[in-house]
Structures are given as structure tokens and as C-alpha cells.
Phi, psi and omega in degrees: 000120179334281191315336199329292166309331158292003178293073185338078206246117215257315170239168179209139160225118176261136194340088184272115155259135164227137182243172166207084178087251186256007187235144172262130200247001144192151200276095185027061175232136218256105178214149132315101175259242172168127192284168186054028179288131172252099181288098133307135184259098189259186186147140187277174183295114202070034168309307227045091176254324158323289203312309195272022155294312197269324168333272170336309200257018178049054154279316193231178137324146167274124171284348185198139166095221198224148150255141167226135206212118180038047171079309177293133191270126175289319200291006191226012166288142177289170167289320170342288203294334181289333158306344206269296207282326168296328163324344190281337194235153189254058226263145200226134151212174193308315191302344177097302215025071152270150175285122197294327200275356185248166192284180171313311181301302193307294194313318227263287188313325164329320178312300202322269187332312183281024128283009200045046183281150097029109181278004175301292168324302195295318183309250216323288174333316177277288191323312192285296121044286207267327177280330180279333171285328177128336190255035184296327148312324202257348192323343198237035177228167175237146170000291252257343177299297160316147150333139167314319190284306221280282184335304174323283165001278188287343180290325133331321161313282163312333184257349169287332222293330202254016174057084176284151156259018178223105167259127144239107176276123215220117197043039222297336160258012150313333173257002172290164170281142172340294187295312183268351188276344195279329174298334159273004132284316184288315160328297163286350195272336166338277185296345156285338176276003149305309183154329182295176189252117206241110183233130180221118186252153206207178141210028144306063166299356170280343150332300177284334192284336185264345177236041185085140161116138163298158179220117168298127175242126162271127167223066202080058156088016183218136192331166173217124171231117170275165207251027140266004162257184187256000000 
């Protein structure tokens, strides 16, 4: 494609394999990301959309090919430099990981803080976080008191605090209600109109048919185009 270099591109995966021993859990894979693009990663359970997710933010390795994630190649990042790089992203999961013993304010703050942020700064940041979700009111109650929805939330909350120019969501209404997984989507596309850059992997399609968005298909680790797309 002429243009191709003028193209603003935030990730590159040049034919990426990740093994675990003797088993591969993907397969030669090439995708392109366009900064502020919003994606779905679809796939049945054990596609591997979690793995490639894990990629990106270097949770796990790569065994064989190249990620360039804002111009830095993970496969030449210093070890130094990976808290640097992670700082880019932004990550939600089904599971939530809120700390149970810490409040709503605490979870939230935590990004901050292991920044050296100003705790003047963190007060203000948490308060606005939290007001954009919806859970501003809830700042002094803990995790386990909330709602599945309510929980989601502040985990949003949290991954947004430090302003990523990368949200990665990794099944993120999977353990929600109908109702509450659309509100939690309608949330984050909040912050893709901010500006971030949004990969959310499902295997809700009616979800996608109702928000939107391109979509990447896994189908036993390896990229898939069923032959009713275009």
C-alpha cells in the first residue's frame, strides 16, 4: 500500500509465535494497530486472546518475532525500561484484581502513587476517575461490598488514572450481567473518544454487534477471516 508509511500505527506484530514448551499457543501473527483504533480480539476460550494481550504489555514473552509497541521493538527493551513501557497501558480484567483490604480511593491510587505522583495531584486525579465512572460516592467502601458492575468500574477507573495511551481489556463483562456488561463498555468507549487506544478481547458477539468497533479473530492461536467478511 503507497501510503502505508504515512500511517500512524501505535502497535506492529511482525509474525509473532508464543510457545510453552512443545505447545504453540500462536501462530504467525501480523496485525497492525492505528493509534486511537478501537478493537475487538474475538475468539472462543483457548484462542489465545489473553496471550496476546500478555504480549503487548511484556506479561509474557515472545518466542519468535517482532512487537514494536510506540516505536520501541519489545524484543531490544532493556529490563530498566519495562516499567517505563507499561506506564503506556492501561489494563482491566474479568477478574477485577482489586485489593479486598484496600478502599475504592486506595485501589485507584495505587497507579499514582507507584509513580511518585504529588499526593495533592492523586487526591484530585482519584476524586476525577471516579466521578467519571460513576463511583464517586462509593470512594470509602471496599471491593467485596460492590457489585460485579460496581467492581468493574473502579477497575476502570484504575486503569485509566495515569492516562495510557493503550487500554487493554481482557474479557472485561465476562463475569457481568447483559445490562451491566453494556455499561462497561459504554464507559471505555468514553475514553476512546479521549483519545486512548482500545483492545478488548470477548467472545460476546452480540455485544459487538451492539458497540461496534474492528474486529481480530483467533481461532486456535492463529489469525481467522471467516469468509462472510469482507
Amino acid at each position: 500500500m503507497s501510503d502505508e508509511n504515512n500511517v500512524n500505527y501505535l502497535i506492529r506484530m511482525f509474525h509473532v509465535y508464543r510457545r510453552y514448551g512443545n505447545k504453540t499457543a500462536l501462530f504467525d501473527i501480523n496485525i497492525d494497530v492505528k493509534k486511537n483504533e478501537f478493537i475487538y480480539v474475538t475468539g472462543p476460550s483457548g484462542a489465545g486472546k489473553s496471550t496476546l494481550l500478555k504480549l503487548l504489555y511484556i506479561g509474557e514473552p515472545i518466542s519468535e518475532g517482532q512487537i514494536i509497541v510506540d516505536g520501541v521493538n519489545l524484543t531490544r527493551i532493556s529490563k530498566n525500561k519495562i516499567p517505563l513501557l507499561r506506564r503506556k497501558f492501561g489494563i482491566i480484567f474479568q477478574e477485577f484484581k482489586l485489593i479486598p483490604t484496600k478502599t475504592v480511593f486506595e485501589n485507584v491510587a495505587l497507579v499514582l502513587e507507584a509513580s511518585d505522583r504529588p499526593k495533592r495531584f492523586i487526591q484530585k486525579k482519584v476524586s476525577s476517575m471516579l466521578r467519571a465512572v460513576g463511583m464517586e460516592d462509593r470512594q470509602n467502601s471496599f471491593p467485596l461490598s460492590l457489585s460485579g458492575g460496581e467492581q468493574q468500574r473502579v477497575a476502570i477507573a484504575r486503569a485509566v488514572a495515569g492516562d495510557p495511551k493503550i487500554i487493554l481489556a481482557d474479557e472485561p463483562t465476562g463475569s457481568l450481567d447483559e445490562e451491566s456488561a453494556e455499561q462497561v463498555i459504554e464507559l471505555i468507549k468514553g475514553f476512546h473518544s479521549r483519545g486512548s487506544t482500545i483492545i478488548i478481547t470477548t467472545h460476546d458477539t452480540k455485544l459487538i454487534r451492539k458497540t461496534g468497533g474492528r474486529m481480530i479473530h483467533l481461532k486456535q492461536g492463529r489469525l481467522w477471516f471467516p469468509s462472510n467478511q469482507g
